[in-house]
C-alpha positions as CSV (number, residue, x, y, z in Angstrom):
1,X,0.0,0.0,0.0
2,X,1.4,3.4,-0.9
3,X,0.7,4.7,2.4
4,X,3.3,2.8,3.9
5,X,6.1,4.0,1.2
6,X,8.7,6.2,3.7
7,X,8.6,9.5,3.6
8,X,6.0,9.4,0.3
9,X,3.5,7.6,2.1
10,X,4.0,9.5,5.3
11,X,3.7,12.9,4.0
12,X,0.4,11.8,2.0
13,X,-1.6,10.6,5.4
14,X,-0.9,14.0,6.9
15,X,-2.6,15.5,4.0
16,X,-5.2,13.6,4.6
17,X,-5.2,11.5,0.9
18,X,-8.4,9.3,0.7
19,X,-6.7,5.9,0.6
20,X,-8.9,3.1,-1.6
21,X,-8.7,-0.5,-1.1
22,X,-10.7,-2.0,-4.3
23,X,-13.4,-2.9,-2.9
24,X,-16.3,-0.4,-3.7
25,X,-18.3,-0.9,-0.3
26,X,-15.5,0.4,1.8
27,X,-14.5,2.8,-0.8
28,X,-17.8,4.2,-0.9
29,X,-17.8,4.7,2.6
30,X,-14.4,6.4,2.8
31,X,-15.0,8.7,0.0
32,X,-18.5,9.7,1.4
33,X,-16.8,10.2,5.0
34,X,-13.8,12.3,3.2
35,X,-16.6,14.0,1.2
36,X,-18.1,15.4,4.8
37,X,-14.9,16.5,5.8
38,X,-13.2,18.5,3.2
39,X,-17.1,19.9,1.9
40,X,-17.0,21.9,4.9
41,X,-13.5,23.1,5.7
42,X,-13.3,26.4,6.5
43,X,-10.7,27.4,4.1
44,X,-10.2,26.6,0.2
45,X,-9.4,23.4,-0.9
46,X,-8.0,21.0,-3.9
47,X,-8.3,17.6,-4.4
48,X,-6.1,15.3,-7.0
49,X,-8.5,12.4,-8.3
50,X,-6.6,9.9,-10.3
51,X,-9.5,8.2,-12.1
52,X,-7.7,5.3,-13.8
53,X,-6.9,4.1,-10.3
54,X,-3.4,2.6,-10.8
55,X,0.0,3.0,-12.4
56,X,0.1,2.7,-16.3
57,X,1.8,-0.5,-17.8
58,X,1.8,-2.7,-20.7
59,X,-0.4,-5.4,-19.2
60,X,-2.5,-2.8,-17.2
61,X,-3.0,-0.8,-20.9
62,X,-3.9,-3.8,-23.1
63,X,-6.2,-5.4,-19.9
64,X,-8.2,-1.8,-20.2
65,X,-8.2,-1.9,-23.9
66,X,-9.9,-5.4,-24.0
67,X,-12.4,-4.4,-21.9
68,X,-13.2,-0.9,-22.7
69,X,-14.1,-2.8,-26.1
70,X,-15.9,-5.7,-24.8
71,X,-18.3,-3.1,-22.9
72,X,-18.5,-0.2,-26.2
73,X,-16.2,2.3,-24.3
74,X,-13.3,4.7,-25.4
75,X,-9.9,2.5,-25.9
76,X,-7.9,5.0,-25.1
77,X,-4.2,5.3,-26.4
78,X,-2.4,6.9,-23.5
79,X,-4.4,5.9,-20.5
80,X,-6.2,3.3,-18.7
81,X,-9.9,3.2,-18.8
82,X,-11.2,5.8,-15.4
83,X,-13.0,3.9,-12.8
84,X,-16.1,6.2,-12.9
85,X,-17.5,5.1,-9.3
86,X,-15.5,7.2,-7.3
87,X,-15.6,10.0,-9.9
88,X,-19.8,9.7,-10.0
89,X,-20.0,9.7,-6.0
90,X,-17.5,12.9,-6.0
91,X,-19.2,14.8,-8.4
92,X,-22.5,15.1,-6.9
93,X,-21.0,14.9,-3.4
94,X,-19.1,18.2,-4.0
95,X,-21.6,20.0,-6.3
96,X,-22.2,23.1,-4.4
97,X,-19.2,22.5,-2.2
98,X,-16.3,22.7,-5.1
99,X,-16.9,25.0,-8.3
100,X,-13.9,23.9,-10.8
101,X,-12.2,20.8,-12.0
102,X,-8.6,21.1,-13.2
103,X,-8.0,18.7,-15.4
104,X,-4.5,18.1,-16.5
105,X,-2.1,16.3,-18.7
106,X,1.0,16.2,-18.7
107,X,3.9,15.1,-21.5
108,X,6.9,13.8,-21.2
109,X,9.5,13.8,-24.3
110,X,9.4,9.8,-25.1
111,X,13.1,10.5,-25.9
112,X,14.3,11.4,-22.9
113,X,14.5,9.9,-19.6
114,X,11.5,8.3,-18.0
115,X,9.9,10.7,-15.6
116,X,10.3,8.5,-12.5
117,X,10.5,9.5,-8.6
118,X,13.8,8.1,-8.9
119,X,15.0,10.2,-12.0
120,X,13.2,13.3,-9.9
121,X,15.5,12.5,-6.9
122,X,18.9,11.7,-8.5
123,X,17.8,15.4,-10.4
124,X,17.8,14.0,-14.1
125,X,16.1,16.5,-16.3
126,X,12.9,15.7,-17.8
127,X,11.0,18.1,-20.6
128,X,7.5,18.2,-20.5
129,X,4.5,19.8,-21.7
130,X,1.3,20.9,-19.2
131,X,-2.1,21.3,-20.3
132,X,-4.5,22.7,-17.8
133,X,-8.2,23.0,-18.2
134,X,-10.8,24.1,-16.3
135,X,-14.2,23.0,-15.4
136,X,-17.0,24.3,-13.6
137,X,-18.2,21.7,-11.6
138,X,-21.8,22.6,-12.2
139,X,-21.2,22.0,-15.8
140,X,-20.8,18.2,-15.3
141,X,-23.7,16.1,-15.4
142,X,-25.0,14.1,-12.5
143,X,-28.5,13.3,-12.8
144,X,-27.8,10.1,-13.9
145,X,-24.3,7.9,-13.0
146,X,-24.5,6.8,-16.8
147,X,-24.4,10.6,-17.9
148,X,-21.4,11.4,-15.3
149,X,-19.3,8.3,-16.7
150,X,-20.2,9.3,-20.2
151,X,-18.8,12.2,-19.7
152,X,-15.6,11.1,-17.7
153,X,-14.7,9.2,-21.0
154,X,-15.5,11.6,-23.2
155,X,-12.7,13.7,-21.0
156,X,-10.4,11.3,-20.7
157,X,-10.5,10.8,-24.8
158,X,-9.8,14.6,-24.8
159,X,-6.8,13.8,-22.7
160,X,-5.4,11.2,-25.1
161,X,-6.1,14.5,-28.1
162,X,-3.8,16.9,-25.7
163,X,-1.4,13.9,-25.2
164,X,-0.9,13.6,-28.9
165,X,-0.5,17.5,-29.3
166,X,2.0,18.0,-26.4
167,X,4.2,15.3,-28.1
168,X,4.1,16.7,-31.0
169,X,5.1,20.0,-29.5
170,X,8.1,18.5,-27.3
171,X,9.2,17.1,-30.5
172,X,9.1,20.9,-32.3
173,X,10.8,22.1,-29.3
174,X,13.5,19.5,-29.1
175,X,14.6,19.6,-32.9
């Protein structure tokens, strides 16, 4: 579990990171109870949702490709399929609460080195290329937790577009 990782792990449960374990009935209940929490603390907050739930490999990519096309969903080039559960629950949780969503991607030159915690520490450059969007939260659907997904993938198919672009631009750059 990443919350045991020194230092990492540490600094993430003091700032208070929602911690899942997989198993929707206890993550249900953590994210409602973390929901509660932040909704009403007295100063501004931000929250970092990682939707595809895990770290990106091969196996993990071509797993979410075979069954974003057994079930008629995006196969997506750069990223996993989201887990839209957790997403869904947030969304209506925090409407009224939280008014944007930032949603960002990030790319890394594919020529360079790997952008790894390890590269980050022994202080290896990396290039990369940030897109930031924002969202009004009211402007995401959640009358339905069909019409919320729906519209998590569509977002998440936007993200492999911007991929593509900031590649293309760290490749201009680097030339």
């Amino acid at each position: 579990m990443l919350k045991y990782v020194p230092i990492v792990g540490w600094a993430w449960i003091f700032a208070e990171v929602i911690f899942l374990e997989r198993n929707w009935q206890k993550d249900k209940e953590a994210i409602t109870k973390a929901m509660q929490n932040l909704g009403n603390f007295p100063i501004p907050i931000w929250i970092l949702l990682f939707c595809e739930g895990t770290r990106f490999t091969k196996e993990k990519h071509k797993a979410s490709l075979e069954y974003a096309k057994s079930k008629g969903l995006p196969q997506l080039k750069y990223h996993l399929l989201p887990r839209s559960k957790g997403f869904v629950l947030s969304a209506e949780g925090f409407k009224g609460k939280i008014q944007v969503i930032y949603d960002c991607v990030i790319g890394f030159d594919k020529d360079g080195p790997a952008p790894t915690i390890m590269n980050m520490v022994h202080g290896v450059p990396l290039q990369a290329e940030m897109h930031i969007r924002r969202i009004p939260l009211e402007d995401v659907p959640t009358t339905t937790e069909e019409e919320c997904s729906q519209w998590l993938y569509r977002m998440y198919e936007h993200k492999v577009n911007m991929n593509a672009q900031l590649t293309t631009l760290l490749t201009q750059s680097i030339v």
